[in-house]
C-alpha positions in Angstrom: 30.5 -103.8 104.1 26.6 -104.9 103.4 25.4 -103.6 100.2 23.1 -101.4 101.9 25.5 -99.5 103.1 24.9 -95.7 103.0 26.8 -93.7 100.7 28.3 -91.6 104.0 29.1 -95.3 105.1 30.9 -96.5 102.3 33.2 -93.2 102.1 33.7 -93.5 106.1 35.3 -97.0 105.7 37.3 -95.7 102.4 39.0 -93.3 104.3 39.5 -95.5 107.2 40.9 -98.0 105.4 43.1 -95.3 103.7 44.9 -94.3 107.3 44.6 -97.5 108.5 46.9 -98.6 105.4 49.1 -95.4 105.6 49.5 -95.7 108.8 51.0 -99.4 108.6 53.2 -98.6 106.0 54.6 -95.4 108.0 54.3 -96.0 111.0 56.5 -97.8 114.0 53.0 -99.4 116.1 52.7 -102.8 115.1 49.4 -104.4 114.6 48.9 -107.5 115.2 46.7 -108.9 112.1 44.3 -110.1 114.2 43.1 -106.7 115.1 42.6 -104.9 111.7 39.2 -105.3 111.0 39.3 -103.8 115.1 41.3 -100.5 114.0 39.2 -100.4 110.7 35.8 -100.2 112.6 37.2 -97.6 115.2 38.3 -95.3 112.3 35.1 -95.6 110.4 33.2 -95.0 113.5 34.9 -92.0 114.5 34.9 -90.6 110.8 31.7 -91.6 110.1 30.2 -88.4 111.6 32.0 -85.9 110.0 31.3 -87.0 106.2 29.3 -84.6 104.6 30.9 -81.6 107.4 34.3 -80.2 108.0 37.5 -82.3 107.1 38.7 -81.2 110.2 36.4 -82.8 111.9 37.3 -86.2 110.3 40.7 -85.2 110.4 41.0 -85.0 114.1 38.6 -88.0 114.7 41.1 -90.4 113.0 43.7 -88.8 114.8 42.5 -89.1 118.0 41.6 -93.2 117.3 45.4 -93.4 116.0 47.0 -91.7 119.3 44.5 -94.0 121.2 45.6 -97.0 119.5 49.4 -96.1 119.9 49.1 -95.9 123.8 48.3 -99.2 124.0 51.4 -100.3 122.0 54.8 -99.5 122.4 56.7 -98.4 119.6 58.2 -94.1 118.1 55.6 -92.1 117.3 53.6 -93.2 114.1 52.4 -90.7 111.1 49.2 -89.1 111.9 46.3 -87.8 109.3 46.9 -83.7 108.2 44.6 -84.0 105.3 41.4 -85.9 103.6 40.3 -85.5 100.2 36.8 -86.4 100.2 36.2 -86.7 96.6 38.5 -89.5 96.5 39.1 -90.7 100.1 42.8 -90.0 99.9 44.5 -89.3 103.1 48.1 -87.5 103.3 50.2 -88.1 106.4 52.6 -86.2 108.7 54.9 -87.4 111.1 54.8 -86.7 114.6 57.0 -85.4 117.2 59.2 -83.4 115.0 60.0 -86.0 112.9 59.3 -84.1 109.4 57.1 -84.6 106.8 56.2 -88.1 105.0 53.4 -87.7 102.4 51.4 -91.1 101.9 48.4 -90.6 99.2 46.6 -93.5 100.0 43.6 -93.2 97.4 40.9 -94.9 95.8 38.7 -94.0 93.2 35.5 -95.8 94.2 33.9 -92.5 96.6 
């Protein structure tokens, strides 16, 4: 990320990288490395607009770039976001589909 990234920047591609890195370690979608940094810059994107607004807003924006991404690969339903703390960036997961809960608090202390 350039330096002069903004501060609503910066937290955007915390929290993207914090579902991005839950939702890896939870979930059945492989990705292929070669497409991170891809799946990292949709997430921001998407989150980017609700920093500073409703974590609902950022909450269903990841969401709807993780369902997105998951069409396109086969695979059970992966974990999706059900909560952001945006004092930290931390992100706790769900699983889909029934599937129960699965908590991954995926946080870094550099917001």
């Amino acid at each position: 990320m350039p330096q002069d990234a903004s501060v609503e920047d910066k937290a955007a591609r915390i929290i993207a990288e914090n579902v991005y890195y839950a939702f890896r370690g939870q979930g059945t979608t492989l990705i292929d490395p070669s497409h991170e940094e891809t799946l990292l810059a949709r997430l921001a994107e998407a989150i980017r607009p609700g920093i500073g607004g409703s974590v609902n807003a950022i909450v269903t924006a990841a969401n709807a770039v993780l369902s997105a991404w998951e069409r396109g690969s086969e695979g059970a339903p992966s974990p999706r976001v059900r909560s952001v703390n945006l004092a930290d960036g931390s992100v706790t997961m769900e699983l889909t589909e029934g599937e129960g809960l699965a908590q991954a608090n995926r946080g870094r202390d550099d917001v």
